[in-house]
KOLZADO-509536 format. One record per residue: residue in three letters; chain; x, y, z negated of N, C-alpha, C in turn. Coordinates in pm, 1 decimal, m for minus. Layout:
N
VOBA resn chain      n.x      n.y      n.z     ca.x     ca.y     ca.z      c.x      c.y      c.z
VOBA  ALA     A        X        Y        Z        X        Y        Z        X        Y        Z
...
end
This chain:
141
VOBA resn chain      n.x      n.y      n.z     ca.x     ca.y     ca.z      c.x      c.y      c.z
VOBA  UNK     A  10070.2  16700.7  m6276.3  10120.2  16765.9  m6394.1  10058.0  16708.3  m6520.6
VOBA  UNK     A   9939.1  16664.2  m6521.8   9907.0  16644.0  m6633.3   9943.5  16468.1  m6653.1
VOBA  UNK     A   9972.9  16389.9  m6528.5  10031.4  16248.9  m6549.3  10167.3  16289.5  m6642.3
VOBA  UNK     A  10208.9  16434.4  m6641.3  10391.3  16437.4  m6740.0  10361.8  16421.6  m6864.2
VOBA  UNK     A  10247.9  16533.2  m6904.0  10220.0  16514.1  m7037.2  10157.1  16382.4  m7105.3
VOBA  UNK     A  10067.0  16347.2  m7029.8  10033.4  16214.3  m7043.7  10116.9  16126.7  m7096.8
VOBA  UNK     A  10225.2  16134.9  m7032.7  10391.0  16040.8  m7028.3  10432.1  16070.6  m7184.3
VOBA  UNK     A  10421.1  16206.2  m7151.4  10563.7  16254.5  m7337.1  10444.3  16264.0  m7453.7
VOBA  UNK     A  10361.3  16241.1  m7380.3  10249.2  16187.9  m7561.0  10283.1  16067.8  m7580.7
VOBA  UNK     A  10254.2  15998.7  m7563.5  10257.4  15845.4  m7540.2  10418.2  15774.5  m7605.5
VOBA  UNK     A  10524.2  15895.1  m7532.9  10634.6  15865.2  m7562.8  10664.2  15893.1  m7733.8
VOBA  UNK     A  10605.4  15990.7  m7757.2  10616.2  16072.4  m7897.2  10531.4  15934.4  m7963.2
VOBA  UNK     A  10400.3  15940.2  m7989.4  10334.4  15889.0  m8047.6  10414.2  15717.6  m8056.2
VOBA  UNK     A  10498.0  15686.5  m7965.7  10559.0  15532.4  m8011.1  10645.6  15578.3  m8073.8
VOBA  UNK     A  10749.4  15671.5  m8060.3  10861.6  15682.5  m8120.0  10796.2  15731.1  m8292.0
VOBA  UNK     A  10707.5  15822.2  m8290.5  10647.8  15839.4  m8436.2  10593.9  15741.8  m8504.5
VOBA  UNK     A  10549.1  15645.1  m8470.9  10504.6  15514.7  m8527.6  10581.0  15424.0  m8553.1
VOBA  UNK     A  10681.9  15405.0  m8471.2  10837.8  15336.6  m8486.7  10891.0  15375.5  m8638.7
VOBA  UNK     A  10859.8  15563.8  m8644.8  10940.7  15601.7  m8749.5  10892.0  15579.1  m8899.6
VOBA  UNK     A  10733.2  15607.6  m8868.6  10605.1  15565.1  m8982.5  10654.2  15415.1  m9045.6
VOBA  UNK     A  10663.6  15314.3  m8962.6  10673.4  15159.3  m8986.2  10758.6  15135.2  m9053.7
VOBA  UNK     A  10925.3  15210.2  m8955.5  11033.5  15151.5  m9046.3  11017.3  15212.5  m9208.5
VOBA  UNK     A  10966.0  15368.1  m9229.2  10975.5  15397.6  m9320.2  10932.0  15314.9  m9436.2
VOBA  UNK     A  10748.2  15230.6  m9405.4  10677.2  15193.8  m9478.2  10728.4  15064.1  m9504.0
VOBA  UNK     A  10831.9  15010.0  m9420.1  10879.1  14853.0  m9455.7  10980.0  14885.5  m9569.3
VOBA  UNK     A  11092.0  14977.9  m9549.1  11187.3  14960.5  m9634.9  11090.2  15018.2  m9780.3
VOBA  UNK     A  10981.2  15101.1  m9784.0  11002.5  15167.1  m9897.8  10889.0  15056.8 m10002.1
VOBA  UNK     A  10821.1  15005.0  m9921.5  10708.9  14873.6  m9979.9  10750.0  14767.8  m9963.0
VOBA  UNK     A  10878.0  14728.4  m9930.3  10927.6  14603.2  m9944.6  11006.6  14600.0 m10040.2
VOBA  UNK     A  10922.1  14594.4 m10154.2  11001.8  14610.4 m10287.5  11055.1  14432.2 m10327.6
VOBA  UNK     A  11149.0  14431.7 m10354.6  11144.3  14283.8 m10472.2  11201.2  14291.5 m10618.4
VOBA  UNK     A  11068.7  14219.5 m10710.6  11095.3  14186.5 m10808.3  11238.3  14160.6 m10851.8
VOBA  UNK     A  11224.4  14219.4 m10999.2  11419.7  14190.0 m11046.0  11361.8  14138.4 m11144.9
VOBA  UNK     A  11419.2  13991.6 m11095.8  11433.2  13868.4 m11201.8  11534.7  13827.2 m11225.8
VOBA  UNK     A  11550.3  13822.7 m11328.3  11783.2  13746.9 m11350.6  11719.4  13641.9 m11441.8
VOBA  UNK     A  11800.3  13579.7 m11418.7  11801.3  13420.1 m11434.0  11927.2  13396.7 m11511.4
VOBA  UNK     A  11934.4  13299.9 m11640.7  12089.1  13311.6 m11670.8  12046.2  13152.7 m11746.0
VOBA  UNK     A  12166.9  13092.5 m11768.8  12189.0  12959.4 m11788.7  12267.1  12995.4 m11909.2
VOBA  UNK     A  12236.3  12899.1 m11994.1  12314.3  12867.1 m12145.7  12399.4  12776.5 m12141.3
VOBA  UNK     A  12498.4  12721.1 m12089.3  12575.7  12623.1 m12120.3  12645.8  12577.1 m12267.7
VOBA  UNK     A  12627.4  12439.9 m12300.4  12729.2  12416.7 m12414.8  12885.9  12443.5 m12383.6
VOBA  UNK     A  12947.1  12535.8 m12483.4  13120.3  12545.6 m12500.8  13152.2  12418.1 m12510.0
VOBA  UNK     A  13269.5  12365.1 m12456.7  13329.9  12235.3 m12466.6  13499.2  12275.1 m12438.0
VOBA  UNK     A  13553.5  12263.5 m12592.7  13707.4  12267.0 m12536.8  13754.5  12167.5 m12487.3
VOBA  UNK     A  13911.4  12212.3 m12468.9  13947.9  12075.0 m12345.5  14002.4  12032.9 m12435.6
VOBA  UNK     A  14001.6  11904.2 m12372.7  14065.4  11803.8 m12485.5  13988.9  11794.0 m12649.7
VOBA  UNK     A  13880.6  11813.7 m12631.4  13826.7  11806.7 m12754.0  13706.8  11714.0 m12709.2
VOBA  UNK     A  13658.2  11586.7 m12760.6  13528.7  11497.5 m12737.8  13413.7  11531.8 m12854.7
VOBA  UNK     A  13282.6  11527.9 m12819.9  13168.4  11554.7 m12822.1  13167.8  11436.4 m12922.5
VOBA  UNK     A  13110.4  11416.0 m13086.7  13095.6  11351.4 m13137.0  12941.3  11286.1 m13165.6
VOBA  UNK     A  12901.3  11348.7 m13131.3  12756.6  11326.1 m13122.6  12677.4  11269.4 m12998.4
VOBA  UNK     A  12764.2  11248.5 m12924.5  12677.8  11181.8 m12743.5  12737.0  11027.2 m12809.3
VOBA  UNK     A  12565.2  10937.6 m12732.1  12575.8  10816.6 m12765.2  12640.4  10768.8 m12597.7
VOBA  UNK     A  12676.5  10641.4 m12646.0  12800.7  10549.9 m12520.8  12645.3  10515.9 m12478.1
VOBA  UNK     A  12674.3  10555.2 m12315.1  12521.5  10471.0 m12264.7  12574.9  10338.4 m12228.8
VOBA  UNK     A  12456.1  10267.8 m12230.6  12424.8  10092.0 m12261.7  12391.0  10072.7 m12112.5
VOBA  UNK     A  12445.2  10039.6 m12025.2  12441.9   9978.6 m11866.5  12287.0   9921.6 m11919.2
VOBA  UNK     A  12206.2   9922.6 m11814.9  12087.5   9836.0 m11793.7  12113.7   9744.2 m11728.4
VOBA  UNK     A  12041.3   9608.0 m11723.1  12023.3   9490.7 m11647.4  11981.2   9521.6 m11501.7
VOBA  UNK     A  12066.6   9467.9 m11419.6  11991.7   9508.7 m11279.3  11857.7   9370.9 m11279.7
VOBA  UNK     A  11755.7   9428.2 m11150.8  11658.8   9350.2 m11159.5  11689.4   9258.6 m11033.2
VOBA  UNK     A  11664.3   9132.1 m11017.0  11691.9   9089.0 m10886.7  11600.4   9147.0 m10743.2
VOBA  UNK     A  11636.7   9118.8 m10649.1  11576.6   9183.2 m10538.3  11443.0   9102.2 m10539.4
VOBA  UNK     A  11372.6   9217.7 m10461.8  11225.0   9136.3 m10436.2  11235.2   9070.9 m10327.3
VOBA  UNK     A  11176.6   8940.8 m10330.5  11161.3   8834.7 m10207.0  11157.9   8909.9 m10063.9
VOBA  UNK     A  11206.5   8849.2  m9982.5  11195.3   8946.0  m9828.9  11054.5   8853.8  m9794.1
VOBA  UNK     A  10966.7   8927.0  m9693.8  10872.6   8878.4  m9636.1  10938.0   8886.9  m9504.8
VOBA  UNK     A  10866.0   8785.2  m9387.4  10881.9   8786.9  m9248.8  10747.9   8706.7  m9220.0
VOBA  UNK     A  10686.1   8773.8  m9131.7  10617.6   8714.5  m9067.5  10606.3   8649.9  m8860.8
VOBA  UNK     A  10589.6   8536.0  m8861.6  10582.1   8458.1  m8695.4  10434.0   8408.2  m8667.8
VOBA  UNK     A  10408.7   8437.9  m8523.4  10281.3   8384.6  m8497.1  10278.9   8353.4  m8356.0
VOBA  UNK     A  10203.1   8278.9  m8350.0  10152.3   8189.0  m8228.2  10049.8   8210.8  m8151.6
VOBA  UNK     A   9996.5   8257.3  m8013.6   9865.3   8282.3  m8013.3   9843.2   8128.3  m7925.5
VOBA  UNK     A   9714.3   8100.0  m7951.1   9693.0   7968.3  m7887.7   9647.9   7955.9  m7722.0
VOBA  UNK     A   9683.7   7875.9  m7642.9   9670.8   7870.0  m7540.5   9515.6   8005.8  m7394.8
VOBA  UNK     A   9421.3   7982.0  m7527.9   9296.1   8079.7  m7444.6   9301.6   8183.8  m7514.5
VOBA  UNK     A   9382.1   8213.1  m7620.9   9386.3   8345.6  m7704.7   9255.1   8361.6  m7801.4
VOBA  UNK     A   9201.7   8254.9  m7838.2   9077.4   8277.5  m7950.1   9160.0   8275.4  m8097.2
VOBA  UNK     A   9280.5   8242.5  m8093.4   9322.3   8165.5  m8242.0   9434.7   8202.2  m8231.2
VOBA  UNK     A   9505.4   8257.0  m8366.5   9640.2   8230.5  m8362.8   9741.2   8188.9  m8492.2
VOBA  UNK     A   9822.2   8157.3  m8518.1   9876.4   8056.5  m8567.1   9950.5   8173.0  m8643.9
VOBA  UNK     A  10017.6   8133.2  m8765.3  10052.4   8266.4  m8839.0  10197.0   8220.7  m8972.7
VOBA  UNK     A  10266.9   8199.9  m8957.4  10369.9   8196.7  m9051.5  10434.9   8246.5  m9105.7
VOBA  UNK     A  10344.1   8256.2  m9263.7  10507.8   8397.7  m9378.0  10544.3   8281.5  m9431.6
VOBA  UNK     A  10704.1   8347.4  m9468.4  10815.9   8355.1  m9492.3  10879.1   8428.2  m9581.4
VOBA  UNK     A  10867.0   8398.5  m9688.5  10902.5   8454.6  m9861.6  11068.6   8418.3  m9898.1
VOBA  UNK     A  11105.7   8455.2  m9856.5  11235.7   8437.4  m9901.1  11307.8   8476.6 m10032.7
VOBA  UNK     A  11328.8   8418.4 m10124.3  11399.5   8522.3 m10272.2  11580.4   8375.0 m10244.9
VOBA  UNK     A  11620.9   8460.9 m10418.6  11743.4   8387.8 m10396.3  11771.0   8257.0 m10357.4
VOBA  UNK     A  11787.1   8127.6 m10407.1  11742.2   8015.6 m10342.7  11652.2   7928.6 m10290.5
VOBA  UNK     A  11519.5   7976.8 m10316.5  11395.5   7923.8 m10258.6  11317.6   7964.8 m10147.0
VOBA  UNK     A  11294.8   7916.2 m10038.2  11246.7   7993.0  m9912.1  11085.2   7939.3  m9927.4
VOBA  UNK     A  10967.9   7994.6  m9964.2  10831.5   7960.8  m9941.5  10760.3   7980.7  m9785.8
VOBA  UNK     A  10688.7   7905.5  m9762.9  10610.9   7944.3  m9619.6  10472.5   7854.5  m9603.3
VOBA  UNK     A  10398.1   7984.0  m9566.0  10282.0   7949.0  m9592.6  10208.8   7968.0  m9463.0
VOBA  UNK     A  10157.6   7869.4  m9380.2  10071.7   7896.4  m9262.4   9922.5   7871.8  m9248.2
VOBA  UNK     A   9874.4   7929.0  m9162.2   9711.3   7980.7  m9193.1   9688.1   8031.0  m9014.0
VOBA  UNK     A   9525.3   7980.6  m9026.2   9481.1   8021.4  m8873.6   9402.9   8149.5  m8873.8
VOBA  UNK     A   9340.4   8179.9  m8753.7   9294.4   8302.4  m8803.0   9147.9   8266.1  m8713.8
VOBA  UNK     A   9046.0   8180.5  m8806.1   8947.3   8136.5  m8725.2   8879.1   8227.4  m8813.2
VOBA  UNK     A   8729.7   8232.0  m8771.9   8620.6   8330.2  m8857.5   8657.7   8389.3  m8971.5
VOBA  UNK     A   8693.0   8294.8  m9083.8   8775.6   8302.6  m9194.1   8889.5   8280.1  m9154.3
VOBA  UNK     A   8983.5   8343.8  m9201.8   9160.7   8269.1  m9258.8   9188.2   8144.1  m9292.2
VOBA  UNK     A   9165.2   8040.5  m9233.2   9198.4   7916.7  m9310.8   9324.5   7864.3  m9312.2
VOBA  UNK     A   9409.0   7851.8  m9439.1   9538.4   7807.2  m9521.5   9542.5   7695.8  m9442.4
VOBA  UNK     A   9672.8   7646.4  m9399.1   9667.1   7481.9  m9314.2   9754.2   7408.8  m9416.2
VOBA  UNK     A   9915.9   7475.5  m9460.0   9991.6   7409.9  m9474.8  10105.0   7526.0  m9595.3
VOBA  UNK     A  10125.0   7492.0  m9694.2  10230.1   7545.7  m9780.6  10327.6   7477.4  m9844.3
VOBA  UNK     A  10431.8   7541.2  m9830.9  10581.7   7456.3  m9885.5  10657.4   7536.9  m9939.0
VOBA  UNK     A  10766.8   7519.7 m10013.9  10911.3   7520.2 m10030.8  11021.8   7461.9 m10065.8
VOBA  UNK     A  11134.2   7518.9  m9991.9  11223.3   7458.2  m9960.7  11339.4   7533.1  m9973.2
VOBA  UNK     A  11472.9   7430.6 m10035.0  11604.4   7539.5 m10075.8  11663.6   7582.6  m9937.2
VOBA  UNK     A  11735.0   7667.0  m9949.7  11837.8   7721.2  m9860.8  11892.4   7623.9  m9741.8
VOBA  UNK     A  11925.4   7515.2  m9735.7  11957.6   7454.5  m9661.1  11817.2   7388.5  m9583.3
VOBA  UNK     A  11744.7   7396.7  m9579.2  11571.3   7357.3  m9485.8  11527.1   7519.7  m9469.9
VOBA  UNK     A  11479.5   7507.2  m9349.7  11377.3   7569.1  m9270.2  11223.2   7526.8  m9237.8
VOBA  UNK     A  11212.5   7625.9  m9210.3  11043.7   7567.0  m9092.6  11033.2   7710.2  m9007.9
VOBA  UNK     A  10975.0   7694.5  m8881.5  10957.2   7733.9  m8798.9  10848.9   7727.2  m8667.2
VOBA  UNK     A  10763.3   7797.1  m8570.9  10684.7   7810.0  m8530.4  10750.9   7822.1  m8341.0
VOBA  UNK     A  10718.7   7683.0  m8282.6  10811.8   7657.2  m8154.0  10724.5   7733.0  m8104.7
VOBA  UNK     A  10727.7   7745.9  m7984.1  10660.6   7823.6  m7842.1  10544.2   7753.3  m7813.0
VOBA  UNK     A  10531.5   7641.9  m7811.2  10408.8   7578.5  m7745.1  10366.3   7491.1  m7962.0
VOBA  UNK     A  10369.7   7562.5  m8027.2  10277.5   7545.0  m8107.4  10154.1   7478.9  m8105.4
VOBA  UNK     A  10055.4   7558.0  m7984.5   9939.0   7506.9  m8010.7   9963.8   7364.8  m7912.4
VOBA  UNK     A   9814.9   7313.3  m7940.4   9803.2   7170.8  m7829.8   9717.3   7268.5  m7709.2
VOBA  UNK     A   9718.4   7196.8  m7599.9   9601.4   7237.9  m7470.7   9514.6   7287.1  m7537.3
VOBA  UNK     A   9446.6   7202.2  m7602.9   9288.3   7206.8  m7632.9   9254.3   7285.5  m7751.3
VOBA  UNK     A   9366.3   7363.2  m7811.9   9334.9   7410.4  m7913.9   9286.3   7339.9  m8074.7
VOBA  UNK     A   9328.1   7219.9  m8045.4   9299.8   7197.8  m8187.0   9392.6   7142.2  m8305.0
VOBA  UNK     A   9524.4   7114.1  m8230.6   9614.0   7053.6  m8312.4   9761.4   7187.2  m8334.6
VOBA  UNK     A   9798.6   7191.7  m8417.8   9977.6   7267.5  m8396.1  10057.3   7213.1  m8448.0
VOBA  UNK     A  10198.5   7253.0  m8422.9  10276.0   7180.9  m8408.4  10362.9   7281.2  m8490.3
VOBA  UNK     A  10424.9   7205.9  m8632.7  10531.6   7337.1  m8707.3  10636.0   7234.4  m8758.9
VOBA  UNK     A  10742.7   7311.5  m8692.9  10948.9   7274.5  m8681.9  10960.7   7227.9  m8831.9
VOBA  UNK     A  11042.5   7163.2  m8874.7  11094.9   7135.5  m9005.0  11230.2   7099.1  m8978.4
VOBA  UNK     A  11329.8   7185.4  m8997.5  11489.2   7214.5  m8948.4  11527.7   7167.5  m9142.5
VOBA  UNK     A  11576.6   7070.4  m9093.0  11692.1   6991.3  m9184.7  11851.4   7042.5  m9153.8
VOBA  UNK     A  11976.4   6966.5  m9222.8  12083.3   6941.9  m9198.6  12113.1   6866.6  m9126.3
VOBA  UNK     A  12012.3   6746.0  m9140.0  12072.1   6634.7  m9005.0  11967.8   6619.4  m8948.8
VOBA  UNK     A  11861.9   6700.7  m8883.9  11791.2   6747.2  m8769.7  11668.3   6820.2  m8791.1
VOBA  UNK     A  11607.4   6860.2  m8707.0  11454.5   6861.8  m8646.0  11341.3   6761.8  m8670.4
end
């Protein structure tokens, strides 16, 4: 008998707290009244604005050079071989460099649109001390 009452307290006391909560949400969930209003300029139709200046197109800027970079690692993997590739409108730059203790610069060029350079597969030599970089012409390799 006393597990019943046990039961319908328990039951009361959720359902009264249920009722407490919802009350306290709707009545403290107040929100601020803010109005907001926009001024627009009147503009009849068919009537033009004498006072707006004609905008002046700007100069576009040319694109910035693309970078690409290729590399080589050398035969025992101590060194590797490294080629950017600056590309802007007609001039292709490329600049290669090893990557020993320091960075050391080997070789820099450019060349128009019609020449390449490039970094073959077997780049390095055996022994690591020589490489080997493509120079792609029109009438060859």
């Amino acid at each position: 008998m006393t597990t019943r009452h046990f039961v319908e307290i328990d039951i009361t006391l959720l359902l009264f707290s249920a009722f407490v909560g919802a009350f306290l949400a709707f009545y403290l969930n107040q929100r601020p009244k803010v109005r907001t209003s926009l001024n627009l300029p009147v503009v009849q139709i068919g009537q033009q604005p004498t006072d707006t200046p004609t905008p002046i197109p700007s100069p576009t800027a040319p694109p910035p050079p693309m970078v690409q970079t290729f590399s080589q690692i050398s035969p025992d993997g101590s060194k590797t071989l490294t080629m950017i590739k600056k590309t802007s409108a007609d001039v292709s730059m490329y600049a290669f460099t090893t990557t020993d203790s320091p960075s050391v610069p080997i070789y820099t060029a450019s060349m128009s649109a019609s020449e390449s350079m490039s970094l073959p597969f077997n780049a390095w030599s055996p022994d690591d001390k020589y490489v080997f970089v493509q120079h792609n012409t029109a009438s060859g390799s």
